[in-house]
N, C-alpha and C positions, 0 to 999 in steps of 0.2 A: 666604562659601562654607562651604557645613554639609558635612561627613565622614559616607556614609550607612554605617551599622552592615554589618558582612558577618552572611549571613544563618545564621541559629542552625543546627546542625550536626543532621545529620537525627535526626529524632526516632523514637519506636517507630512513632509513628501513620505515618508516611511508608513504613517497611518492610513497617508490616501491608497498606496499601491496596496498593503496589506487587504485593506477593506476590496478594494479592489481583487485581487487574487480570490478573496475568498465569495463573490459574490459568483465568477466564474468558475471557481472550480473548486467551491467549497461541497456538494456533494459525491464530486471523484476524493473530493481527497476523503471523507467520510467511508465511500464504501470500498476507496485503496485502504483506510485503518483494517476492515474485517478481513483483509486478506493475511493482515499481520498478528490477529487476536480476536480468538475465539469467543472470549468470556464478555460478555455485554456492559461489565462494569471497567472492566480494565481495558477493554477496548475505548471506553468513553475516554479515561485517562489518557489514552496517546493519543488519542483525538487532540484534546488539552495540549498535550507538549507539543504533538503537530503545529498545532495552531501557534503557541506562544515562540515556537524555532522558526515558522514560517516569517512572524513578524519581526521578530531578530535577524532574521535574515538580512530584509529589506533596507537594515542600516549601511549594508556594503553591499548590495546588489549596484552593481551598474552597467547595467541591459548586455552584458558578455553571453547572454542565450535568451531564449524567448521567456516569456513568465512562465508559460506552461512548464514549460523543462526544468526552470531555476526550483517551482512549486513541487514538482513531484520529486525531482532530488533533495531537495530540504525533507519529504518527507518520506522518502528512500532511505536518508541518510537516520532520523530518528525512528520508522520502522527497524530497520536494520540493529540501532543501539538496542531499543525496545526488548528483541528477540533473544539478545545474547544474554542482555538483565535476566529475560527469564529463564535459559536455559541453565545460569550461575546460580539462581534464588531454587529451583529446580522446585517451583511451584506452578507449573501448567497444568489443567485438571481439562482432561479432553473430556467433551461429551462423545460417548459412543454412537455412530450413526442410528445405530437401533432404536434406541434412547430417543434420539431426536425424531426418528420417524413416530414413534410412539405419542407424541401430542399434538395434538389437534387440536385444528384454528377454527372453531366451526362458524365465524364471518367469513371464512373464504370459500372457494368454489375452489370444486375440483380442478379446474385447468393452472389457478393460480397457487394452490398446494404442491401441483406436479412441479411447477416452475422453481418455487423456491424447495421443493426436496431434490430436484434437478442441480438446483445453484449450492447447495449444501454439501451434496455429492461432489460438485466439482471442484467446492474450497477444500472437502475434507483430503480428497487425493493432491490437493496444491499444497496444504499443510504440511503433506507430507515430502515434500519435495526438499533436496538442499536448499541453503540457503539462498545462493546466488540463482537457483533456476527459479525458486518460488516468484523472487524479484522482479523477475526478470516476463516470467508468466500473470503476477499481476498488472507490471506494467503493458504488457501486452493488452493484457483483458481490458485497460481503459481507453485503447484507441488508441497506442501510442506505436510507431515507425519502427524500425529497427534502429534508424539513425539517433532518433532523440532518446531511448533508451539505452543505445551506447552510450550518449551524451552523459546519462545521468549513473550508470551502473559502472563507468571507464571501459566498457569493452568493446571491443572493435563491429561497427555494425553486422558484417560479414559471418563475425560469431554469434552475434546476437540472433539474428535470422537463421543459422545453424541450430541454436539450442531450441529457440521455438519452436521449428519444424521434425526436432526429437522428443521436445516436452511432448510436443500436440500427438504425437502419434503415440505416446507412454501414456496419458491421458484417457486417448480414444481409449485404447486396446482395454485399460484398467475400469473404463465405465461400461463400454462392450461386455468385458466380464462380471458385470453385478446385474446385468440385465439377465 
């Protein structure tokens, strides 16, 4: 039985690429957290571990996919832990959309109220989604291929583009009918 070495203590290259990842796509990776948590303080928390996995990451990253892909499967992969902590602690407290329509922002104008009770609507029916389509649909919503969200989710592009195009349409149908 061979003793494996612990691993070499971060290095500069590991803080520069971090800092870097997050200067690029440090507010996707922000508003991929609200796709996985509701609650504004415990969302801030996986932000946190996001961030702190992201830069552990970059101690054995080496350049095997783009940063962007390596970034949002790092934080694929601790939304994902994230989700199932909560469904075992079975402490999730959903806000009722109603609820939420119910307060008012009154610095905003009307067009940007619609927007974000439009954006609200469209997390609360992704919430509701399995696991793997939710995933798979917020990865979508950041601008991401089918190719590089196979990359990061392991399913085969083919599929991945198959389930979009069944989310999208279970989506449509479910916001069609609240209208």
């Amino acid at each position: 039985m061979t003793a494996q070495a612990p691993l070499a203590p971060p290095g500069p290259g590991q803080d520069h690429r971090y800092r870097h990842a997050i200067e690029r796509y440090g507010p996707d990776i922000a508003r991929f957290a609200m796709g996985y948590e509701r609650d504004p303080a415990k969302r801030q928390e996986l932000l946190q571990d996001i961030h702190v996995a992201i830069w552990q990451s970059f101690a054995t990253f080496r350049d095997q996919c783009s940063l962007r892909t390596w970034v949002y499967r790092v934080a694929h992969n601790v939304g994902t832990s994230h989700i199932q902590r909560s469904f075992r602690a079975a402490d999730r407290i959903s806000l009722e959309l109603d609820a939420a329509e119910l307060v008012a922002d009154d610095g905003a104008d009307i067009g940007l109220t619609e927007r974000r009770l439009d954006l609200q609507r469209l997390l609360t029916l992704i919430h509701r989604l399995g696991a793997l389509d939710r995933e798979v649909m917020l990865l979508y919503l950041e601008d991401m291929d089918a190719a590089a969200i196979g990359d990061i989710t392991g399913l085969s592009a083919r599929n991945v583009a198959t389930k979009i195009h069944r989310i999208k349409a279970v989506l449509a149908a479910q916001l069609g009918s609240k209208e």
